[in-house]
C-alpha positions, 0 to 999 in steps of 0.5 A: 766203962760199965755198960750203960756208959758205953752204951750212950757213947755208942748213941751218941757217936752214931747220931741216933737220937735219944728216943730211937736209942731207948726203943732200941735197947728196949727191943735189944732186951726182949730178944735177949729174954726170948733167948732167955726163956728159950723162945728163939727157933734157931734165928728166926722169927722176930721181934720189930718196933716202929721207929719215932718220927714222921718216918714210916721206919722199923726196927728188925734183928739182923739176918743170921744172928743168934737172938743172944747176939742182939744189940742196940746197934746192930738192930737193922732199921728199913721202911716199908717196903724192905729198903735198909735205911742203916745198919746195911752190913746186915741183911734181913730175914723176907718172910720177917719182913713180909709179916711186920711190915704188914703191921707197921704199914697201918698208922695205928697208934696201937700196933708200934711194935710186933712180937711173932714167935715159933715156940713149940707150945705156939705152935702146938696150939696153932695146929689145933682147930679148937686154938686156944681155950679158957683153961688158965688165969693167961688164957683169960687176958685173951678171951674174945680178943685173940684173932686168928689168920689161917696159913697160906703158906711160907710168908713171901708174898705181899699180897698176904699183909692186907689179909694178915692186917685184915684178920688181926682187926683190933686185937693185940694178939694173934694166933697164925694157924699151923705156923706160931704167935703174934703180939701187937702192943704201943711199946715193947714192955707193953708187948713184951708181956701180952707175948709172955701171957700167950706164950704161957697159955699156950704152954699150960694147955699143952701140958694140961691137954697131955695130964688129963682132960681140960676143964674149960672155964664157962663163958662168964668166968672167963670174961670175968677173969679177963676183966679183972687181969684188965683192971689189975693190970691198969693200977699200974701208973707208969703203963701195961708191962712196965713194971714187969720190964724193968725188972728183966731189964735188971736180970738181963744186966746181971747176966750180961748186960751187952744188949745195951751196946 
C-alpha cells in the first residue's frame, strides 16, 4: 500500500473529515520541510493551522516529538483555551500554546494559520535594533510590512496574546525581538513561503553583515521591489505558494513520504 492510499484509510478509520485531513497533511509536510531545511530547534517552536469549522480549533505538533517524526495524525488538535480536543495521548508545548493561540483567537480570515521559528539567522536578526534591512530581493517582500513585539520574557503568560495580536496589526510576518520569526497567512503553502522568504532574508543579511558592509537599498527601490514580488507573485492562478508547495510536496514524497500518515 503506497502512502497516499494508507493515508485515506488512516482518514477515513478515524472519522476526520476530508477537509481537516488535507490541512493536516499539508501542515505534517511543513514540519517535515523545516526539519528539512534545518529550521527545527531541537522540538520546539511550532507550526498551527486553524481547524475548518465553526469551531474555534487548531492544529499543533505533539509535545516531545522531533519535527521528522510529525504526521497527519498524530498532529494534536485543542481550541483556545488549551483543552485537547483529540489526539490526547499527547501533550503540548505552554509557551506554543500561549503564542498561536494568541492568533487564532481573532477571527481573521487572514491568520488561519502560524509558523514561528527559532532558527540561528532568526534569531540573529531578532537580537538587532536595526531588525531586518532592505538588502536582498527577500527582504523587499517585507518592506513596510514586517511588524515587531519586543521580548517580554518566556512565552507563559496570557495576558502577552492581546499585546502579540496588537503588535502584529495587518502584517503577515513578524519579528518577535531577542527571541525568533513569525508568519501568519490563509493557508500553509501561503504561509509556508512568507516564512521560507523571512528565513532567507534573514540568512542573507547575516552572511552579508559577516563579508563586508550592507548596501541598504534606498526607500523607492525597496517598495519597488516589493511591488513587483507582489505582482509576480499574484499571476499565480491557483494562490500565493501553491505552486511552490506542491513541488516540496513532491520531494517530501520522494524522501519519505510517512508525513501523510
Amino acid at each position: 500500500m503506497n502512502d497516499r492510499n494508507q493515508s485515506l484509510e488512516i482518514q477515513l478509520s478515524s472519522n476526520i473529515s476530508e477537509a481537516e485531513w488535507a490541512l493536516r497533511v499539508q501542515l505534517a509536510a511543513a514540519y517535515r520541510l523545516v526539519d528539512y531545511y534545518g529550521w527545527s530547534e531541537q522540538i520546539y517552536a511550532h507550526l498551527t493551522a486553524r481547524v475548518p469549522g465553526a469551531q474555534n480549533h487548531f492544529l499543533i505538533n505533539p509535545y516531545g516529538l522531533n519535527y521528522e517524526e510529525i504526521t497527519a495524525s498524530n498532529l494534536v488538535k485543542i481550541d483556545v483555551d488549551g483543552n485537547v480536543i483529540s489526539g490526547g495521548r499527547h501533550t503540548v508545548n505552554y509557551a506554543g500554546f500561549v503564542i498561536h493561540s494568541a492568533l487564532h483567537m481573532v477571527h481573521s480570515q487572514d491568520n488561519h494559520v502560524a509558523m514561528h521559528t527559532h532558527t540561528r539567522a532568526g534569531m540573529a536578526v531578532a537580537a538587532l535594533k536595526e531588525g531586518l534591512l532592505n538588502i536582498s530581493m527577500f527582504s523587499t517582500a517585507f518592506h513596510n510590512r514586517l511588524a515587531y513585539h519586543d521580548y517580554e520574557g518566556a512565552a507563559l503568560r496570557l495576558d502577552e496574546r492581546e499585546r502579540i495580536v496588537k503588535s502584529l496589526g495587518t502584517a503577515r510576518a513578524m519579528v518577535l525581538r531577542n527571541h525568533g520569526l513569525l508568519a501568519v497567512g490563509r493557508t500553509v503553502p501561503e504561509t509556508f513561503l512568507r516564512l521560507y522568504r523571512l528565513e532567507r532574508a534573514c540568512q542573507v543579511q547575516v552572511d552579508a553583515a559577516a563579508a563586508g558592509t550592507l548596501n541598504v537599498m534606498p526607500e523607492p527601490l525597496a517598495a519597488q521591489s516589493a511591488a513587483d514580488l507582489d505582482s509576480f507573485q499574484d499571476s499565480h492562478p491557483d494562490g500565493e505558494g501553491v505552486v511552490e508547495f506542491e513541488a516540496l510536496m513532491r520531494k517530501l514524497d520522494r524522501i519519505d513520504g510517512s508525513y501523510r500518515h
